[in-house]
C-alpha positions as CSV (number, residue, x, y, z in Angstrom):
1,X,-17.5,4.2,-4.5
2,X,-19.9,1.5,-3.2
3,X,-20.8,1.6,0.2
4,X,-22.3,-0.9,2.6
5,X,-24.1,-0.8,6.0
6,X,-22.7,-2.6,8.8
7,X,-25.9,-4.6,9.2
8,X,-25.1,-5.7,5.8
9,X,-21.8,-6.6,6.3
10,X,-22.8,-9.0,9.0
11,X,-25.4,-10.0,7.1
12,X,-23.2,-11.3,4.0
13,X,-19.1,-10.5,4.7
14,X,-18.7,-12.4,1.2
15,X,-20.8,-10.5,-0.4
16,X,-18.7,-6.8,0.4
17,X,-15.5,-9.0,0.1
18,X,-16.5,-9.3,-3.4
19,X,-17.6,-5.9,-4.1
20,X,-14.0,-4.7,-3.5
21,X,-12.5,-6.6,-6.0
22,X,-11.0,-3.8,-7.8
23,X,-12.6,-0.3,-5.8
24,X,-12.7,0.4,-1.7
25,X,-16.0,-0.5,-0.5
26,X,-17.1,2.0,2.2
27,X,-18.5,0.7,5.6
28,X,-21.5,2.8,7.2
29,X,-22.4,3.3,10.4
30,X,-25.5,5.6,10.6
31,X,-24.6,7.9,7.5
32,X,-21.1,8.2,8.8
33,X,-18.1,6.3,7.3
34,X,-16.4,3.8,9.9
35,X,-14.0,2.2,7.8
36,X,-12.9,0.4,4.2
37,X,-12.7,-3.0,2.6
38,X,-9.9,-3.1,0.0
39,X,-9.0,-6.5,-1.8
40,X,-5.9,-8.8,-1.1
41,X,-5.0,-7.2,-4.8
42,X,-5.6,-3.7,-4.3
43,X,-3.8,-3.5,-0.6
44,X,-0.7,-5.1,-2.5
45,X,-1.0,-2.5,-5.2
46,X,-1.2,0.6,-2.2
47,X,2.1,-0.8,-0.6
48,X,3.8,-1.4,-3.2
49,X,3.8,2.4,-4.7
50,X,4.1,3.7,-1.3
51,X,7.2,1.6,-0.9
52,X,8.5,2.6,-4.3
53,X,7.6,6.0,-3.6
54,X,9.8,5.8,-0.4
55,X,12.6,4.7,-1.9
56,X,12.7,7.0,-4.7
57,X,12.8,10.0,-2.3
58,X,15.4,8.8,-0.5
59,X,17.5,8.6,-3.4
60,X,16.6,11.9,-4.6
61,X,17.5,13.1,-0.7
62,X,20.7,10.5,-0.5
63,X,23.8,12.9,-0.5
64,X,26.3,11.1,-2.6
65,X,29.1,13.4,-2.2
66,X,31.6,11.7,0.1
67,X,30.2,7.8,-1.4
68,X,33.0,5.4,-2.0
69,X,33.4,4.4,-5.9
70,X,32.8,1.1,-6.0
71,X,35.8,-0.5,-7.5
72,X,37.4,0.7,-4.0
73,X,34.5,-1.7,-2.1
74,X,34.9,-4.1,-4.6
75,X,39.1,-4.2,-3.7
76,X,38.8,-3.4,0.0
77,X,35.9,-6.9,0.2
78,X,38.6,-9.1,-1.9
79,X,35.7,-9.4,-4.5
């Protein structure tokens, strides 16, 4: 993982902007990690799977035993 001082973030913001293109860049503060750049692509990426990874268990959890088949929503809407 690349990391970066906060001197030279101020220095060039671009320039760590850049570097996370496609990896986390780490932020520095005196040898100790403050925080993490991710790009506009990679934050996407993160919430996507964490939604879909949500979801998913809450199917697998979802008790389906007393559902109503659908034909009977589909009758009881006037669909």
């Amino acid at each position: 993982m690349t990391s970066i001082s906060i001197s030279k973030l101020k220095e060039n913001p671009s320039k760590a902007i850049a570097l996370a293109e496609d990896y986390p860049v780490e932020i520095v503060k005196r040898n100790k990690t403050e925080a993490y750049i991710v790009s506009k692509k990679l934050h996407e990426n993160i919430v996507r799977f964490l939604e879909d990874y949500i979801d998913t268990k809450a199917v697998k959890e979802a008790d389906f035993s007393d559902a109503i088949p659908f034909e009977d929503v589909v009758k009881e809407l006037g669909l």
